[in-house]
N, C-alpha and C positions, 0 to 999 in steps of 0.2 A: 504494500500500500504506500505508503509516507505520503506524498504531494497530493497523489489520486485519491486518498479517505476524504478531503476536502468537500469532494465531488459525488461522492455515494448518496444514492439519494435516500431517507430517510421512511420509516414506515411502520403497517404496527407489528415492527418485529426489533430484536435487541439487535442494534449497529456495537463489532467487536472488533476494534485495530487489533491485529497481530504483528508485534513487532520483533525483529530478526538481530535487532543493533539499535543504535542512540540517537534516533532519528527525532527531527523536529515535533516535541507533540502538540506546536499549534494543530499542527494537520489535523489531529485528531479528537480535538477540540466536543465535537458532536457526539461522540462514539460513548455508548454506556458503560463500556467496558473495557479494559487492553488486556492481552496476553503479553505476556513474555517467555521467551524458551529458555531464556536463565535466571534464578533466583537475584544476579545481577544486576540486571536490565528491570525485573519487578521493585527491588529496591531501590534503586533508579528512579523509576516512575515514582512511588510515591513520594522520595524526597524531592521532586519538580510539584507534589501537590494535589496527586492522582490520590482519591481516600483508598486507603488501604483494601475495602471489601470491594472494590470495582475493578482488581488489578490481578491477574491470576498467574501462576506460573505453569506454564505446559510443555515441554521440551520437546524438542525433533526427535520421530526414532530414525535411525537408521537402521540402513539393508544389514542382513542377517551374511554374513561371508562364511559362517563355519562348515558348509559343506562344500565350497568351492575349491577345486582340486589346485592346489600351490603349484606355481610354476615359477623358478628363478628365470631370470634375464640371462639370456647365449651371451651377451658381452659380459659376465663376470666370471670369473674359473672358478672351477669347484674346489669345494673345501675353503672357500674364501667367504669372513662373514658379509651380508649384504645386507648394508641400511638404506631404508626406504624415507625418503618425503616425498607432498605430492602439493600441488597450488599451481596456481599461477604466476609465473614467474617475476615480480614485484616487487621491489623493497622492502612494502611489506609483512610479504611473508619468513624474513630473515633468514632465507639459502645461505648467504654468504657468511653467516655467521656458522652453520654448518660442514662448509668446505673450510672456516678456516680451524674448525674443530679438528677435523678428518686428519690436522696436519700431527696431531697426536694418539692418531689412531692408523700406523703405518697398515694394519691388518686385515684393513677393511676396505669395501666397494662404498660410494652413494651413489644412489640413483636418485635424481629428483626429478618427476615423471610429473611436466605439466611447461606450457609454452606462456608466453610473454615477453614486453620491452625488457627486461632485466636479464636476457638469455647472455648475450653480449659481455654486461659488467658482470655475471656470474664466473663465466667463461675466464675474463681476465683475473679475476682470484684465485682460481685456479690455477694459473700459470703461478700468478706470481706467490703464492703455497706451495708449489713445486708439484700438486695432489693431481694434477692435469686427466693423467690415465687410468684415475682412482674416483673419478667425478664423471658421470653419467648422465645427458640428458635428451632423454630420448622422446621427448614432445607431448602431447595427450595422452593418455590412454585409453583406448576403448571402454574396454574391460579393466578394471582397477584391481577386481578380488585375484587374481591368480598371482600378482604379485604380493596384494596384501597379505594374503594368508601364507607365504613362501620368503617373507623380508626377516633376517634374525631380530631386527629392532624397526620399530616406526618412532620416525619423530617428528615433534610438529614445533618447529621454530618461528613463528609466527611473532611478529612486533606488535599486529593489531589482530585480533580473533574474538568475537563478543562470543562464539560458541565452540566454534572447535568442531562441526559434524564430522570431519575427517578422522577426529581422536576417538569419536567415538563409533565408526567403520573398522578403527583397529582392533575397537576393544571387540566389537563383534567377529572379528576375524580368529581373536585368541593371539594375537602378538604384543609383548612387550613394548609398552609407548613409556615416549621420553617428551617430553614438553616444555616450553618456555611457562617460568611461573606469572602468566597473565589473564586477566579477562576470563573467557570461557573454561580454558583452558584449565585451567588452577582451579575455577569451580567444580572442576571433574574430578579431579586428580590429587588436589591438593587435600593435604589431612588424610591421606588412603592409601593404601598399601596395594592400587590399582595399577601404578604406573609410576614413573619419577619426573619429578619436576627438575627444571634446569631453571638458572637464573639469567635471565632473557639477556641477548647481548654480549654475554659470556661465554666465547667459544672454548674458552678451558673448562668451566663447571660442564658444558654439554661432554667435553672429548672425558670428564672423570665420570660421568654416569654412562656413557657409551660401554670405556672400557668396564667398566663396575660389573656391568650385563655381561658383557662379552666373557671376562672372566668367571662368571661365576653360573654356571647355567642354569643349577639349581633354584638360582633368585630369580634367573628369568621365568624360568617354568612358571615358579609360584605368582609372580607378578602376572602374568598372560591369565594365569587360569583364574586369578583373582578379578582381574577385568574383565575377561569373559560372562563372570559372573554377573559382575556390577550392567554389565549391555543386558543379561538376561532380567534383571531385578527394576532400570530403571529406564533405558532406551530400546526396548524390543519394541515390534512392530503392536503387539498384543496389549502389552501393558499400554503405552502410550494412547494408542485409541481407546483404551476401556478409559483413562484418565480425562480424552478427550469427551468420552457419553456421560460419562457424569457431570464435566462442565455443563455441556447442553442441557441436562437434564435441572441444573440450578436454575439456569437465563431464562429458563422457558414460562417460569410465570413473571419474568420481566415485561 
C-alpha cells in the first residue's frame, strides 16, 4: 500500500494498512487498523500514536524448503565449505562486508546469488581482499531452495532489513543463519539459540561466527535444527494463516 491506502475507497467494511517497513503513516490516516509483520514496526506505530488495540502484529510465513533436494553450485569443489547470501545486489544489503569477512575464512566458497548496480563495486572488493576466486556471483536465481537447503551456513548481512523473509527461508530450509544484529533481523534471532547474530559492519565479528560454525559442526547441527523449529512454531504456512482467521475473525464486528 503506502501512497495508494490514501486512495482506497472507504465502506461498510474494516479498511486495514498492512505495513512491510517504516512507511509514511499519513497515508494511512483513514485505515481502522494497521498490521505489522514485526513486533518492531507495531511498536513503531504506536509510538507515532496509532492506540495500541488498532495495531496488530502478523508476520510473513515463508515457503517450506525442507523437502527440496540440496544441490551445491558446479563452481565450488567438493569438500569445500559453501556460504550462501542472497539480495539484491545494493549497498544495502552489506555483500561487501561479507567478502571482506571471507578474507579470514581462507576455507571457504561465497556465493551471493542475486543481481544489481552494486555487482561492479562488489566485484572490486574482491580483488582488492585478494578472495576474487572465493567470491561467486552468479545473478538471480530461479529456484533458491536447492541451494538453500545445500549452503553449510546462510547469512544475511543486511545494513537495512525491517524483516528478514530471506532469514526466515533458511530457517525453513534447516540451515545454520548468521545475521547482522538489526531490525528484522535481530527480532528473529536475537535472544535465541536459533541462529547467531553478527555485529553489522563488522567483517571480523561475521568471519568469528563463520569460523565458530564451520568449526564446530555439532553447534551447527543444533543451531539448524533449533531454527527449523522456530519456522515450524512461528512462520509456517499453517500457523500464520490460522493467526491471520483469527485477526479476521476480531475486525468482523468492526
Amino acid at each position: 500500500m503506502n501512497r495508494a491506502a490514501r486512495a482506497t475507497p472507504r465502506g461498510p467494511w474494516a479498511l486495514v494498512g498492512r505495513l512491510g517497513g517504516y512507511y509514511d503513516l499519513k497515508n494511512y490516516r483513514h485505515c481502522d487498523a494497521l498490521i505489522g509483520n514485526t513486533r518492531g514496526l507495531v511498536t513503531w506505530m504506536t509510538q507515532k500514536g496509532w492506540p495500541r488495540d488498532k495495531v496488530f502484529y502478523l508476520p510473513n510465513f515463508a515457503k517450506d524448503f525442507s523437502d527440496v533436494p540440496p544441490q551445491r553450485p558446479n563452481f565450488i569443489p567438493a569438500n569445500v565449505p559453501f556460504l550462501l547470501a542472497m539480495g539484491r545486489l545494493h549497498p544495502n544489503k552489506g555483500f561487501d562486508v561479507l567478502i571482506r569477512a571471507l578474507q579470514d575464512v581462507p576455507r571457504a566458497h561465497l556465493v551471493i546469488a542475486g543481481e544489481g548496480p552494486a555487482r561492479d563495486a562488489l566485484q572490486d572488493v574482491a580483488r582488492q581482499c585478494g578472495v576474487t576466486s572465493r567470491v561467486h556471483l552468479p545473478g538471480w536465481l530461479s529456484d533458491t531452495g536447492p541451494f538453500l537447503r545445500a549452503c553449510d551456513i546462510f547469512i544475511c548481512s543486511s545494513r537495512i532489513e525491517p524483516l528478514g523473509n530471506i532469514v526466515i527461508e533458511a530457517l525453513s530450509a534447516g540451515r545454520p543463519v548468521i545475521a547482522g544484529d538489526i531490525q528484522g533481523p535481530a527480532e528473529i534471532l536475537r535472544g535465541t539459540e536459533d541462529g547467531l547474530m553478527a555485529e553489522s559492519e563488522n567483517p571480523h565479528d561475521f568471519s568469528l561466527k563463520i569460523n565458530d560454525l564451520l568449526d564446530d559442526s555439532d553447534k551447527a547441527h543444533a543451531i539448524a535444527f533449533k531454527g527449523r523449529q522456530r519456522y515450524e512454531r512461528e512462520f509456517s504456512a499453517l500457523t500464520v494463516l490460522a493467526q491471520w482467521d483469527r485477526f479476521f475473525q476480531q475486525m468482523r464486528p468492526r
